[in-house]
C-alpha positions as CSV (number, residue, x, y, z in Angstrom):
1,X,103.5,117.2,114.6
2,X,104.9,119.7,112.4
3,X,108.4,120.4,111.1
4,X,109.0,123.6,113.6
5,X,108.1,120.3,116.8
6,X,110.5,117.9,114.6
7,X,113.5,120.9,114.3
8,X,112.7,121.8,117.8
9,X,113.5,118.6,119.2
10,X,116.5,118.0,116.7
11,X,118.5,121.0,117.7
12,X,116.7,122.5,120.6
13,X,114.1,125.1,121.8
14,X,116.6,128.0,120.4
15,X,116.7,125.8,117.3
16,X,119.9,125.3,115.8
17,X,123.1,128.2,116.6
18,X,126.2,126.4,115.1
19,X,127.4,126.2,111.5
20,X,127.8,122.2,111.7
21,X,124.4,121.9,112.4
22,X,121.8,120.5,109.6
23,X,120.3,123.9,107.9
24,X,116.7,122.1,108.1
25,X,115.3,124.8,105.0
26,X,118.2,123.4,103.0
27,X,119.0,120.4,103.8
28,X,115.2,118.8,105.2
29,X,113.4,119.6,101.9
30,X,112.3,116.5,100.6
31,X,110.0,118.2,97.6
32,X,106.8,117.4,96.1
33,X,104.5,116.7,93.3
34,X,103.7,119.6,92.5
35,X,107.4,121.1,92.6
36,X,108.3,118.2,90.2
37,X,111.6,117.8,92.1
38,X,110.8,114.5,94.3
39,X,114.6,114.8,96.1
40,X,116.8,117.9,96.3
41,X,119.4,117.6,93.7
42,X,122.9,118.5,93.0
43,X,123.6,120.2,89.1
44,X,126.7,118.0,87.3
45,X,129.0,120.3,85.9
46,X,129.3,117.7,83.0
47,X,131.6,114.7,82.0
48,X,134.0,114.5,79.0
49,X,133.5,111.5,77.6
50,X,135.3,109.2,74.5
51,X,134.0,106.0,73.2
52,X,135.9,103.6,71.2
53,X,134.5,100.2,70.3
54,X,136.3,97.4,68.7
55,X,135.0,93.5,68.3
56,X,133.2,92.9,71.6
57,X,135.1,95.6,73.4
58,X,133.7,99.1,74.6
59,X,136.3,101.9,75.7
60,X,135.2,104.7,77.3
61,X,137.4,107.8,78.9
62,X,135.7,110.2,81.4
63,X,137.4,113.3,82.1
64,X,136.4,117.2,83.6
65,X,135.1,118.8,80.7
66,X,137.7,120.4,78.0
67,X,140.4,118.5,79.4
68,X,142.3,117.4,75.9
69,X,142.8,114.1,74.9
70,X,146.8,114.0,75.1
71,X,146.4,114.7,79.0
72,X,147.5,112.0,81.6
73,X,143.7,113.4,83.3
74,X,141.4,110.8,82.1
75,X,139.6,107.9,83.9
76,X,139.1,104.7,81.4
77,X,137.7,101.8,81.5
78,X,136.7,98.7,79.0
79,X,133.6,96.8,78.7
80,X,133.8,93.3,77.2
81,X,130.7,91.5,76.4
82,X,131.8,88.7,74.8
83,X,131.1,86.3,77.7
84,X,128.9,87.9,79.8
85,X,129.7,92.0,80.7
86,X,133.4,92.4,82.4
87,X,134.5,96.0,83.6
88,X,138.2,96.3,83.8
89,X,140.3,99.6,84.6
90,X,143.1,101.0,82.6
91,X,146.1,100.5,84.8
92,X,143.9,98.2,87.1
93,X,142.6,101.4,89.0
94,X,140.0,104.0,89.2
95,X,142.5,107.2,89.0
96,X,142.0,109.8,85.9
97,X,145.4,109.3,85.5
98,X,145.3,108.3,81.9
99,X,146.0,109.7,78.3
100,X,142.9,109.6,76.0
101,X,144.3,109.4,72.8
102,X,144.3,106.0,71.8
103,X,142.1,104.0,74.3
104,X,142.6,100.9,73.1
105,X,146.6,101.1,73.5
106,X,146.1,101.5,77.4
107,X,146.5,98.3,79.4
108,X,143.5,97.0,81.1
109,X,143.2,94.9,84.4
């Protein structure tokens, strides 16, 4: 079987005719060896990132890039490995919500 049989019985003899459909040449590529890309991939624009450590604690802030330190935009989190490795959230949640300045001063649950 070859991938025409495969995309023929996916979407059709007429193959596929609606833009919610899979775009097989986009979507099915899988890759090779010899391409040196084993699974299509997506580029990351990039990560702002600030790391603070003090005793057995790790801060780090994650933000879009060049958004500055004094903006309520930042995602943080603390690392404690003092017992073990616990992750806990500034403001007990996920949001990048958070000023960067002073990640230590942020409240952690």
């Amino acid at each position: 079987m070859i991938i025409e049989d495969i995309y023929r019985q996916l979407f059709g003899r007429g193959g596929t005719n609606k833009g919610t459909d899979i775009d097989m040449a986009e979507h099915g590529r899988v890759g090779g060896v010899d391409t040196e890309q084993a699974f299509k991939f997506v580029d990351h624009p990039g990560t702002a990132l600030k790391l603070t450590e003090s005793g057995s604690y790790t801060y780090i802030g994650t933000a879009p890039p060049g958004t500055a330190e004094s903006a309520a935009s930042w995602r943080c989190l603390r690392l404690d490995d003092s017992a073990g490795l616990t992750i806990t959230w500034a403001d007990g949640d996920v949001e990048f919500d958070n000023v960067a300045t002073d990640l230590t001063a942020l409240s952690y649950s």
